[in-house]
N, C-alpha and C positions, 0 to 999 in steps of 0.2 A: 540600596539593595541592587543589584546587578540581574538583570532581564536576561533569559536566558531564554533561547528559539525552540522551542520542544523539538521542530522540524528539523534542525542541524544537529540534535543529540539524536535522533532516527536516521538521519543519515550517515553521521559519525558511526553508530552501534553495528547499523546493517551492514557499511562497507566495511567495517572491522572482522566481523562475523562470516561475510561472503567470502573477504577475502585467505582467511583460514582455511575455510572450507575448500575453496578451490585446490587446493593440495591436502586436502584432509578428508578422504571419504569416508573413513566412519563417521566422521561428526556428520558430513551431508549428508548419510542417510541413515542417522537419527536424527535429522530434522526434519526430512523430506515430509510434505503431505503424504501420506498412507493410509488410504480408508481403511483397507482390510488390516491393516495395522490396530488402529483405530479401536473401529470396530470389535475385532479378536484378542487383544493384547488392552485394553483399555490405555493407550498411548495418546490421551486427549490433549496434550501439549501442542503434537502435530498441528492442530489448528491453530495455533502461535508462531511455532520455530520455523514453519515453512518461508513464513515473511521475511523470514533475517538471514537467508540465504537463496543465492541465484547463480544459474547455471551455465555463466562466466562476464567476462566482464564487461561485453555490448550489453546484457540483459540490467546489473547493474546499472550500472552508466545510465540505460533508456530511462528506468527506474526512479533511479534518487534524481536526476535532472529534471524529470516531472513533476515529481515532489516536491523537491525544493522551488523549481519554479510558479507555484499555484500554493505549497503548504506557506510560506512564509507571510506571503501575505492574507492568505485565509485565517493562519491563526494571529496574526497579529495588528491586520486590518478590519478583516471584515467578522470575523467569530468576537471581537474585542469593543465592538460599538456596545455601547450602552445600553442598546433597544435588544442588542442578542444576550450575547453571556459576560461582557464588561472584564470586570478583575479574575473571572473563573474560564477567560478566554483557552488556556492553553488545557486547565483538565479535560474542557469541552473536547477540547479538536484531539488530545491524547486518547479519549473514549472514540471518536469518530473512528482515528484511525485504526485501533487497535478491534474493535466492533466490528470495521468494517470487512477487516484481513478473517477472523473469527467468522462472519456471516457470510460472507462471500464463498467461501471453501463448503458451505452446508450444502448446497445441490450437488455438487461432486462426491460429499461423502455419502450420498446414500441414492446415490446412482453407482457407484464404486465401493462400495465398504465390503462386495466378495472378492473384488478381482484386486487378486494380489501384484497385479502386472502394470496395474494405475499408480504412478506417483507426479507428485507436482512440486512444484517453487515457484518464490518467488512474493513479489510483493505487490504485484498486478490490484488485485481485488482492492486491499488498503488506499493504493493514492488513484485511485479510479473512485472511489467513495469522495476522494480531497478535493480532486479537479471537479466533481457533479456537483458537491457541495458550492464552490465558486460558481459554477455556471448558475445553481439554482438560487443562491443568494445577489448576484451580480451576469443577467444574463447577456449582458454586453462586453462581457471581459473577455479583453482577445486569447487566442488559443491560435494554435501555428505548429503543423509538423517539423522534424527536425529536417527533412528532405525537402519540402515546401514551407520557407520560414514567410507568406505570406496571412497575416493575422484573419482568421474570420470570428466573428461574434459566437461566444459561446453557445447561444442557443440553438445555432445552426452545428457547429460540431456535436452538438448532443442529439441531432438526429441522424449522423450517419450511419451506419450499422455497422458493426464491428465485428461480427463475426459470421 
């Protein structure tokens, strides 16, 4: 049976999808996060499609390079020990990340589900749930901006404040 990365079919899907999008505005926004969309039009998909488009190709690129470098081994090292979820390694981390793209967007929609002038992208929320998950499963797993490739322990990037 041949092993396939959930994490390289998310990346394959989403630069496939980004990259369309990038010269296709109506698909971008039919996917676009849109509370007041949302909200008004019952277009609950938005909490999905938002992820699989970004709004060009630095945002990409930051994106699936963070993911891929933390998802692969999250789900095929450490989601796949025997003491977490063994042989149901990859449904696991496919609910992670798909959950986490879905719950991440919920304070935005109802902080915004009036103002028609809010929209969002992107797949920030999802592999921000991947990379926590490694830090909180493995809190010594190096972690290293792309401008500062000096590695510090994950526990300590998990207290910087991001925003």
């Amino acid at each position: 049976m041949t092993h396939f990365s959930v994490t390289l079919v998310i990346v394959i899907i989403t630069s496939i999808i980004s990259f369309i999008a990038f010269s296709n505005e109506k698909l971008k926004e039919d996917m676009l996060f849109w509370p007041a969309r949302i909200n008004k039009g019952g277009q609950w998909y938005r909490f999905f499609s938002h992820g699989l488009i970004h709004a060009d190709i630095l945002h990409l690129a930051f994106n699936m390079l963070a993911l891929y470098s933390f998802g692969v081994f999250i789900e095929e090292d450490l989601f796949s020990a025997p003491g977490l979820f063994g042989s149901k390694a990859r449904i696991f981390y496919l609910l992670l990340y798909v959950l986490a793209l879905i719950i991440s967007s919920v304070p935005d929609y109802f902080k915004y589900k009036d103002n028609y002038s809010y929209r969002a992208l992107g797949a920030s929320g999802a592999v921000s749930a991947v990379i926590f998950a490694g830090i909180i499963l493995q809190p010594r797993i190096p972690v290293s901006f792309i401008f500062l490739p000096i590695p510090i322990p994950g526990y300590i990037f998990a207290l910087i404040p991001y925003q």
